[in-house]
C-alpha positions in Angstrom: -44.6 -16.4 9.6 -48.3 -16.0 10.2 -49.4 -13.2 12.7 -53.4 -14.6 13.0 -53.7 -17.9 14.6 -57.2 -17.5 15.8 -60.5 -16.1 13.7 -63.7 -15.2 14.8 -66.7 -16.0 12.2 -69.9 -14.1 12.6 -72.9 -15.9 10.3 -75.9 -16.0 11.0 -76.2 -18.5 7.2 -75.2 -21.8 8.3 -73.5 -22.9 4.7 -71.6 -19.7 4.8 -69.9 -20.0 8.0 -69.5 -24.0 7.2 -67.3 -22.8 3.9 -65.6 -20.1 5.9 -64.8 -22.3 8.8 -63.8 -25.0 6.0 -61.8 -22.2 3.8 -59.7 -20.7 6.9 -58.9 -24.5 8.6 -57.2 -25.2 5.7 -55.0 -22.4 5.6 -53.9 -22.6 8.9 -56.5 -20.6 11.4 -58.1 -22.0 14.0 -61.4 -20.7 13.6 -64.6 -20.6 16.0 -68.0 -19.5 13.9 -71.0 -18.6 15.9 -74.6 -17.4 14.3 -75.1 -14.2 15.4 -73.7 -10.5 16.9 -74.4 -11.7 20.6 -72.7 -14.9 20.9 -70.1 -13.4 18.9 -69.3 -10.5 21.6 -69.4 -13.2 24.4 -66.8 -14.6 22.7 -64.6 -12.1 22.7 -65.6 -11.4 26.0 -64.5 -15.2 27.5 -61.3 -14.9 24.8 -58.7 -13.1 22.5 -58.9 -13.7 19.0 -56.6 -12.1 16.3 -59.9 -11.0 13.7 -63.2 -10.9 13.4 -65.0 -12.1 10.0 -68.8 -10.7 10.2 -71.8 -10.6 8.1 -73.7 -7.0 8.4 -77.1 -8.3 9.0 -77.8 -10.6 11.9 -80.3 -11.5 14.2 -80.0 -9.8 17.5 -76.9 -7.8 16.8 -75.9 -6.6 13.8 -72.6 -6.5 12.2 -72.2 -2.9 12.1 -73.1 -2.8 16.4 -70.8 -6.1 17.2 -67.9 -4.2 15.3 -68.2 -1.0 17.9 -68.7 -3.2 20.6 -65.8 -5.7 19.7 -63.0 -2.7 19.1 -64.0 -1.3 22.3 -63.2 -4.5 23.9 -60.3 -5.1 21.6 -59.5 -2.5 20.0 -56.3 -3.8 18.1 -58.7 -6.4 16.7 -58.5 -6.8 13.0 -62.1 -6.9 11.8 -63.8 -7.9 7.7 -67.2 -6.9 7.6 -69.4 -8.9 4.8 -73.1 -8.0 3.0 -74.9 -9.3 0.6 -76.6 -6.0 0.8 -73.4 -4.0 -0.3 -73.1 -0.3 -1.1 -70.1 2.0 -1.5 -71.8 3.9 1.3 -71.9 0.9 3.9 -68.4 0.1 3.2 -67.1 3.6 4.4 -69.1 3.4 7.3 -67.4 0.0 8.2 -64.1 1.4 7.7 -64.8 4.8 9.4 -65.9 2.4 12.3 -63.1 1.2 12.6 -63.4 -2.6 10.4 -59.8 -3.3 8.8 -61.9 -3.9 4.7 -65.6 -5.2 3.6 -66.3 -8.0 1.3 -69.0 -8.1 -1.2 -71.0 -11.2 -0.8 -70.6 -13.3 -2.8 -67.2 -13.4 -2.3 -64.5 -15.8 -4.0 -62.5 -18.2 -1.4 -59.2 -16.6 -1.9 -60.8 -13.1 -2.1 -61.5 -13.4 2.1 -57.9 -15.1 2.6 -56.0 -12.3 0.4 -57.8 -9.7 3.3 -56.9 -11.6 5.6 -53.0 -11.5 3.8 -53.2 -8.4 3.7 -54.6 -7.3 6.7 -51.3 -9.6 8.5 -49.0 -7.5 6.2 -50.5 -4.0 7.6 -50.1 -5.3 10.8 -46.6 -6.4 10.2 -45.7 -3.0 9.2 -47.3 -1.0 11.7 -44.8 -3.2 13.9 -41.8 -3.1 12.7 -42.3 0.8 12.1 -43.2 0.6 15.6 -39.5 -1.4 16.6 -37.8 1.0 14.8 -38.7 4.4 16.2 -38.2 2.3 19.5 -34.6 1.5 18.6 -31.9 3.0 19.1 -29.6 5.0 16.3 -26.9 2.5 16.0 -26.5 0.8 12.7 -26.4 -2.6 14.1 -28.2 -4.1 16.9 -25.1 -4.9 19.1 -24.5 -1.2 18.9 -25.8 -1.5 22.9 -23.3 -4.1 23.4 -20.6 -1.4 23.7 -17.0 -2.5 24.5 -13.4 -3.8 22.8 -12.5 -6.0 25.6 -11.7 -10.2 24.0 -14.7 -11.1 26.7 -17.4 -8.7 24.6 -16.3 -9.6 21.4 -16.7 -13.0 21.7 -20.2 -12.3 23.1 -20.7 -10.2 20.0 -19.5 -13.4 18.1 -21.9 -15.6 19.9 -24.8 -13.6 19.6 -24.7 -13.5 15.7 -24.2 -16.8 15.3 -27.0 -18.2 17.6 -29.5 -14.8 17.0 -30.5 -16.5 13.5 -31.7 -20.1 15.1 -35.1 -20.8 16.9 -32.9 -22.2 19.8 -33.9 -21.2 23.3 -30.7 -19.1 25.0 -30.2 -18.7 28.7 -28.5 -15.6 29.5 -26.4 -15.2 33.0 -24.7 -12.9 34.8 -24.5 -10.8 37.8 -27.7 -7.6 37.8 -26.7 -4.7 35.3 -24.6 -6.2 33.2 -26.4 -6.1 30.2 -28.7 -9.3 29.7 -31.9 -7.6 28.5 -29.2 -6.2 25.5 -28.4 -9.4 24.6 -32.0 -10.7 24.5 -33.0 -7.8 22.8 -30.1 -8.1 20.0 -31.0 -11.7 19.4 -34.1 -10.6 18.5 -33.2 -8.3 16.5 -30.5 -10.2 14.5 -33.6 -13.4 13.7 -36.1 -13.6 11.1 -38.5 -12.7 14.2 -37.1 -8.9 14.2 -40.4 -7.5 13.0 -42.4 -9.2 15.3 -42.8 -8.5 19.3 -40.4 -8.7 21.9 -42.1 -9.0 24.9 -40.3 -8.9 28.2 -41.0 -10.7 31.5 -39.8 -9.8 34.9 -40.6 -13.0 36.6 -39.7 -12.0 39.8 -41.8 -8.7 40.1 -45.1 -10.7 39.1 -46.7 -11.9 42.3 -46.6 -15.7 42.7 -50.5 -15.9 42.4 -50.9 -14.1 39.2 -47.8 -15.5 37.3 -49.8 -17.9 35.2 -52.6 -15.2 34.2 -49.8 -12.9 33.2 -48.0 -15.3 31.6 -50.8 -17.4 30.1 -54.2 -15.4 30.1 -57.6 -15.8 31.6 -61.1 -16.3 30.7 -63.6 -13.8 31.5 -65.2 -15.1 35.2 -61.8 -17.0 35.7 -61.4 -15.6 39.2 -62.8 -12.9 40.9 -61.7 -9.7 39.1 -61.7 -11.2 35.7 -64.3 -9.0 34.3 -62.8 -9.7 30.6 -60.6 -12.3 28.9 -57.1 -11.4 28.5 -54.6 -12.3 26.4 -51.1 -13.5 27.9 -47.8 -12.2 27.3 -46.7 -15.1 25.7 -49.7 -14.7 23.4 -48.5 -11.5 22.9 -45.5 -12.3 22.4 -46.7 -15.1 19.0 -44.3 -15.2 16.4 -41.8 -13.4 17.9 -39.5 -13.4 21.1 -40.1 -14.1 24.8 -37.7 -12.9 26.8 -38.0 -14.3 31.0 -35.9 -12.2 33.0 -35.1 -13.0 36.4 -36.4 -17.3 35.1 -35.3 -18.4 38.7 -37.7 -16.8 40.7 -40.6 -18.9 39.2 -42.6 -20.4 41.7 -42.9 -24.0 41.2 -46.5 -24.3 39.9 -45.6 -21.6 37.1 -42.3 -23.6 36.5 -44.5 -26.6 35.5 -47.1 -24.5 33.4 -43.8 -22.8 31.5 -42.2 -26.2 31.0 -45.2 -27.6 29.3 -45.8 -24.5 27.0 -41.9 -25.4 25.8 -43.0 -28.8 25.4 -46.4 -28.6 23.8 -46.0 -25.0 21.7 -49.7 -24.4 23.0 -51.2 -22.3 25.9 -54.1 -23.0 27.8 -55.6 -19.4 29.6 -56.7 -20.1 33.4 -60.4 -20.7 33.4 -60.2 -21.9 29.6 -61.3 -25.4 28.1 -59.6 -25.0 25.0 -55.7 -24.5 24.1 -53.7 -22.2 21.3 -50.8 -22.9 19.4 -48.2 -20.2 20.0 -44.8 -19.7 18.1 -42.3 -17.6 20.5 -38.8 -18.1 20.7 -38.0 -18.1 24.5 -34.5 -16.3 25.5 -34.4 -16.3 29.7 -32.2 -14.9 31.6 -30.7 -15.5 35.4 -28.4 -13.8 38.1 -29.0 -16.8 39.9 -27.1 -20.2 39.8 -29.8 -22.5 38.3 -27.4 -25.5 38.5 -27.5 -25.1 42.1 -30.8 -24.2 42.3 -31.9 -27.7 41.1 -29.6 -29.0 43.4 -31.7 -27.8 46.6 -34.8 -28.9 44.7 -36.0 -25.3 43.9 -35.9 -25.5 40.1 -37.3 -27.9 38.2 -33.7 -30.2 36.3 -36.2 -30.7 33.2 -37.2 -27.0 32.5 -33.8 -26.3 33.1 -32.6 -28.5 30.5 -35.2 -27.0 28.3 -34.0 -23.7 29.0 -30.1 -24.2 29.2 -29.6 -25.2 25.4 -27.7 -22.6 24.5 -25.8 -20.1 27.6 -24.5 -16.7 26.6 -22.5 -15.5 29.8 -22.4 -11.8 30.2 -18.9 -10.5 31.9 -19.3 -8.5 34.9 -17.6 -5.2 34.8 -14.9 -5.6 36.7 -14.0 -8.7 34.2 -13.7 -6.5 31.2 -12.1 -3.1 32.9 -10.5 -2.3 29.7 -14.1 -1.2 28.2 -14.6 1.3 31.1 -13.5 3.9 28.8 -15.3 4.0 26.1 -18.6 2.7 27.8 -18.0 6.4 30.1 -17.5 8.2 26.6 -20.5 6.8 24.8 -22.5 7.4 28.1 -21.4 11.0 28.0 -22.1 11.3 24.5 -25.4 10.5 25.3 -26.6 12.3 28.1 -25.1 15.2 26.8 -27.7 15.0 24.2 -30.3 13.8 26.4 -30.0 16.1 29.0 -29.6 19.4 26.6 -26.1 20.4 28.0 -25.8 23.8 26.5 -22.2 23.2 26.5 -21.5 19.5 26.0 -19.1 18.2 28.1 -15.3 17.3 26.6 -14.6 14.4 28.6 -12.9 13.1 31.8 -9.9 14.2 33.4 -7.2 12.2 33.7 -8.4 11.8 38.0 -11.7 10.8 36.8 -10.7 8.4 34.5 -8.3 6.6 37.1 -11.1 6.8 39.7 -13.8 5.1 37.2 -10.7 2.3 36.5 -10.2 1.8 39.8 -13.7 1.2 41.1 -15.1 -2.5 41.4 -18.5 -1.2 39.8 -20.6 -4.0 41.9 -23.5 -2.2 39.8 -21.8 -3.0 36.5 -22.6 -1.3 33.2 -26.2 0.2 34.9 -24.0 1.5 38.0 -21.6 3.1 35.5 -24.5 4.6 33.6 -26.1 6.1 36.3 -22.9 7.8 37.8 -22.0 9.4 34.6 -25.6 10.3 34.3 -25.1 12.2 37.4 -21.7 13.3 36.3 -23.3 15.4 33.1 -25.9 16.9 35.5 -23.7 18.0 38.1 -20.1 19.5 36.0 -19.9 22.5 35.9 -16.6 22.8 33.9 -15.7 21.1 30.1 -14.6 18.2 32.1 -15.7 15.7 34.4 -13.6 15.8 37.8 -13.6 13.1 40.7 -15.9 14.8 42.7 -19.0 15.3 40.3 -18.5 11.5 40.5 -20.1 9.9 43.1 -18.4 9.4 46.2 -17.9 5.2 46.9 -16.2 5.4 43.2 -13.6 8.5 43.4 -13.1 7.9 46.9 -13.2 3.9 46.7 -9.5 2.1 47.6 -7.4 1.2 45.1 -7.4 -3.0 44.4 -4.2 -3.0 45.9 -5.6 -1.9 49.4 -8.4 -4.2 49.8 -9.6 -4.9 53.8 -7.9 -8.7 55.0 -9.2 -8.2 58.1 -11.8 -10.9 57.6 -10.1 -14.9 58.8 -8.8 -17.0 56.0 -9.6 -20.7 57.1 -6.5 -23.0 57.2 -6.6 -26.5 56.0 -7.6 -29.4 58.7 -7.4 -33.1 58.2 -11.2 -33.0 56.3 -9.8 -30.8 52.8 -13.6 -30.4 51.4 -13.1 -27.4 49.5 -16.5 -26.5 48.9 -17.0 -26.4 52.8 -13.9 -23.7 52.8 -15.3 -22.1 50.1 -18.6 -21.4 51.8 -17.0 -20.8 55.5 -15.2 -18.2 53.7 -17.9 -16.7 51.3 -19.8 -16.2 55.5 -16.5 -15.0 56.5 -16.2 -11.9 54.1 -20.1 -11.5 54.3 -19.8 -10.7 58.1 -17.0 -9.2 57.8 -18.4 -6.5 55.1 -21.5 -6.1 57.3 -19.8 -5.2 60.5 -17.4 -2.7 58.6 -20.1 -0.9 57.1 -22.3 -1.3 60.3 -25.2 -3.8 58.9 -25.7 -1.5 55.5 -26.9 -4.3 53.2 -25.8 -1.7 50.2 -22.6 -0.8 50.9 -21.5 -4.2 52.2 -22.6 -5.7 48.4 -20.5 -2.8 47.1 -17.3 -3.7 49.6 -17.9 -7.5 48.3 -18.5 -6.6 44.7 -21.8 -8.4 44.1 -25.4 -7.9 43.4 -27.2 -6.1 46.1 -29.5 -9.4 45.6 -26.8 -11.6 45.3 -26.1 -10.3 49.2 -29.4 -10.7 50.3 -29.6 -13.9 49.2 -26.4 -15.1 50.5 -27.5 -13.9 54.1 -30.8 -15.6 53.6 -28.8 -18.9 52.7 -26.3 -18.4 55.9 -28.6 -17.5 58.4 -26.9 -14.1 59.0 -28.6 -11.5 61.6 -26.9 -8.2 59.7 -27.9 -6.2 62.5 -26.5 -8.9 65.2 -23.3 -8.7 63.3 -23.2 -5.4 63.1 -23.8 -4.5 66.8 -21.2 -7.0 67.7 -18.9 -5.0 65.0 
């Protein structure tokens, strides 16, 4: 799987970058050769190329300036320096400057493509050195997928069959369950694992920058691009793309995303010209994008496109028999993270039943960050229900649950998804006015997403603070 798609040819002999444009093109670059140092750095000033070819001697700038001047811009770039002038001397300098090797002119064909081979290999190394010190030490990637329960197992199962495919996954569930895991363990299970996983919040990007963040832009393309820049899912070329939080594209970036699925090819904003890109796109959703299309605020055909394969991650509370061992292995490992002196044994029996009898609206992240807190506040071998926080050791039991809130009875129109919503309201204002118009606490009583509340609200029209003062 190639790692350059794009070279950069600095000639100033027009035969020379004619064979070299020629050469590369049928090995699969696309290549852009210009005569001399100065066109060359506005190049790489309007875009991002993946290595610079250059001859040493040129008019205007020569090889030896555009190669300071390009790293400083770029200063991943790979870069080949060429002379027909060659010396042992002005090779070290090129590689002391920073060039990746230097070519003798006149050089065989497949002597510049073996550089360039080699020069993808390096690059492939330095990155999956690079993923590993970044991973974690479990001997397999669903290590992070902890649990026993039938529900994670058959996620386990899922993921290894599909992780292996270039099939685009959407990944659902409810906030801190564990979606980035998945995505990142399909990634690491696929002939992609040496290459980058980028990830995307799409909902923390402003609407009007989306598609420069996602895409790129040319230098000049609005008014504060000063350089080109390369998009994430340029960054992300040969390896995986992973959109999290997919349904809070805006609709012009849903279009732009839809054709890069399409067409494989990005086009940056203020750019005339496209590039092929090979990602493998896993998204991932806390929102219903069924329903979403519904209302008209997803587009049906990206989310076909998206939607070929779902992996649907259990929320906590689904899968209680994993609590356990999920508090152990977190214990384990803040233990070591936080330098306990005296690493802590475990729970006591009244922890345990208090961390099984929670609803853990939070999911796995909640129950990491309590125990988190747990390790930094026992004093004693153990961890007791109070260095737990306090909605979990002194939450109800699920047998105690509040019924205040009005069940509606069946009339003569027996529309269950009307009674379906009048009661999702009723419980909403009902959680609201118990715990006084605390948006938090009334996602915890209700056992979703603090999002998944605000949402809701936002869809029923609900004044929290009206509800509450009427509580």
């Amino acid at each position: 799987m190639a790692l350059f798609r794009s070279i950069l040819v600095a000639e100033d002999e027009a035969s020379i970058r004619h064979v070299l444009t020629l050469l590369l093109s049928d090995h699969g670059y696309e290549v852009r050769a210009v005569g001399d140092g100065e066109e060359a750095l506005r190049e790489l000033n309007a875009r991002t190329y993946d290595a610079l070819i250059t001859d040493v001697r040129m008019p205007r700038m020569d090889g030896m300036t555009l190669l300071s001047r390009a790293r400083e811009l770029h200063p991943e770039l790979t870069v080949i320096v060429m002379s027909a002038y060659g010396s042992q001397d002005l090779a070290l300098k090129a590689v002391a400057a920073g060039a990746y090797d230097y070519v003798q002119k006149p050089f065989k064909p497949e002597e510049v493509v073996l550089v360039l081979q080699k020069a993808e290999e390096r690059l492939r190394l330095v990155r999956e050195n690079r993923r590993l010190k970044e991973a974690r030490g479990g001997v397999s990637p669903l290590d992070g997928m902890l649990g026993e329960s039938a529900r994670i197992q058959q996620l386990r199962r899922q993921v290894q069959r599909i992780a292996p495919a270039n099939t685009t996954v959407l990944v659902t569930g409810e906030s801190g369950t564990g979606k980035e895991l998945v995505a990142r363990a399909l990634h690491a299970l696929s002939p992609r694992a040496a290459m980058p996983f980028v990830p995307v919040n799409c909902g923390a990007i402003p609407p009007q920058l989306i598609e420069s963040e996602l895409f790129g832009h040319a230098k000049g393309a609005f008014t504060d691009a000063r350089t080109a820049r390369r998009g994430l899912v340029s960054e992300a070329d040969s390896g995986t793309l992973f959109l999290d939080e997919v349904g809070e594209l805006p609709p012009p970036a849903q279009v732009k995303l839809l054709r890069f699925l399409q067409e494989g090819e990005v086009r940056p904003v203020g750019e005339s010209r496209t590039e092929r890109v090979d990602v493998r796109v896993v998204a991932a959703t806390l929102r219903d994008l069924g329903k979403l299309v519904e209302r008209g605020e997803f587009r049906e055909d990206l989310y076909y496109r998206l939607n070929v394969v779902n992996l649907e991650v259990p929320p906590l509370r689904e899968r209680r028999e994993d609590i356990p061992s999920l508090g152990r292995a977190f214990l384990t490992r803040f233990n070591r993270e936080l330098n306990r002196e005296q690493p802590l044994e475990g729970f006591s029996s009244e922890a345990e039943a208090a961390l099984m009898g929670y609803a853990w609206p939070g999911n796995v992240r909640e129950l990491e960050n309590a125990i988190e807190r747990a390790v930094l506040l026992t004093d004693g071998p153990r961890v007791l229900p109070e260095n737990l926080p306090d909605r979990v050791w002194a939450a109800p039991s699920r047998g105690s649950r509040d019924t205040t809130a009005t069940v509606p009875q069946p009339t003569e129109e027996l529309s269950l998804k009307r009674a379906v919503r009048q009661l999702e309201e009723t419980f909403i204002r009902a959680a609201l006015r118990r715990t006084r118009g605390n948006r938090t606490r009334a996602a915890e009583v209700l056992e979703i997403s603090h999002r998944a509340l605000l949402y809701k609200i936002k869809e029923y029209g609900i004044d929290p603070d009206a509800v509450s003062e009427r509580g």
